[in-house]
C-alpha positions as CSV (number, residue, x, y, z in Angstrom):
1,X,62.8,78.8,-88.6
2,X,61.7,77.2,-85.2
3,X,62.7,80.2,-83.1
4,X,62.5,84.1,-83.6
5,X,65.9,84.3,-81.5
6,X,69.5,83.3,-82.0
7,X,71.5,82.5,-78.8
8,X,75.6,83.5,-79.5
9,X,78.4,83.6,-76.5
10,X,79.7,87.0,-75.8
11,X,82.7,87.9,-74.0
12,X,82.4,91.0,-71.3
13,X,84.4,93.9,-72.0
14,X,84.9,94.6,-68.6
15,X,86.0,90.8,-66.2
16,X,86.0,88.9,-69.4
17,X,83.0,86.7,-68.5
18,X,81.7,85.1,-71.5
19,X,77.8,85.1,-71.5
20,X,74.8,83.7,-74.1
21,X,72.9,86.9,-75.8
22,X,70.1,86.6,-77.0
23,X,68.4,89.1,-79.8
24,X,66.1,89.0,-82.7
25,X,67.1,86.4,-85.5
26,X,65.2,88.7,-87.8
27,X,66.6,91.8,-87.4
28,X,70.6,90.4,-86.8
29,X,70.1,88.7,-90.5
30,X,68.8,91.9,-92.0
31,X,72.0,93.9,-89.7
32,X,74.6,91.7,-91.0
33,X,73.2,91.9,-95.0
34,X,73.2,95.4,-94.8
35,X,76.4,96.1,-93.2
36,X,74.3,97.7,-90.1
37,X,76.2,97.4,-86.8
38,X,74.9,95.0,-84.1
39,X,75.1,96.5,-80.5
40,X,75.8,93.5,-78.1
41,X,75.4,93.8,-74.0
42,X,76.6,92.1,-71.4
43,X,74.6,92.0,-68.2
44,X,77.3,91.5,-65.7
45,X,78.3,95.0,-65.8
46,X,75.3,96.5,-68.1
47,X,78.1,97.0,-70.6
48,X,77.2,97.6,-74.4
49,X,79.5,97.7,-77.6
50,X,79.4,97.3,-81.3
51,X,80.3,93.9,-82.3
52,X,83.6,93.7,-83.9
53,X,84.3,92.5,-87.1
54,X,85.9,89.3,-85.6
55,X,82.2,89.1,-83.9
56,X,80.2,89.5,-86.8
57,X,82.1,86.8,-88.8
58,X,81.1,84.5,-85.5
59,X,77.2,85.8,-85.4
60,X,76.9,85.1,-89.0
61,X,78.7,81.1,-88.3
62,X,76.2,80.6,-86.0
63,X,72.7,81.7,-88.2
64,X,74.4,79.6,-90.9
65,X,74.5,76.6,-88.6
66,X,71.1,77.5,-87.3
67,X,69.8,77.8,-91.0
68,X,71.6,74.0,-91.8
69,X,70.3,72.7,-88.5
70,X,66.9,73.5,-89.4
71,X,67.2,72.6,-92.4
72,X,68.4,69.1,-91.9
73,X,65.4,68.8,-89.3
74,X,62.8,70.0,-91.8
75,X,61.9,73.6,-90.7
């Protein structure tokens, strides 16, 4: 893959502000397969929680699209 992080809109706990994070495509794909939890932050407010199960389903939608897109384009 053509980048060692995934970019994925998150929504603040605290005004609602939705936000990119950014973490380590490596380590999310290994957190997801195992059923590890994924701590996401918001830097608005320095707020941090566990992604929620609704969350997870969208984080692992958008390493499958990354995985296709790269695929398509030969990475």
């Amino acid at each position: 893959m053509s980048s060692s992080f995934i970019r994925f809109p998150v929504v603040c706990p605290k005004c609602g502000k939705e936000q990119l994070f950014a973490g380590s495509m490596r380590l999310i794909e290994r957190q997801l397969r195992h059923g590890e939890r994924i701590r996401l932050h918001a830097r608005c407010h320095g707020a941090s929680w566990d992604a929620s199960p609704a969350e997870l389903e969208q984080i692992g939608g958008y390493l499958s699209a990354l995985r296709l897109g790269n695929a398509h384009c030969g990475h």
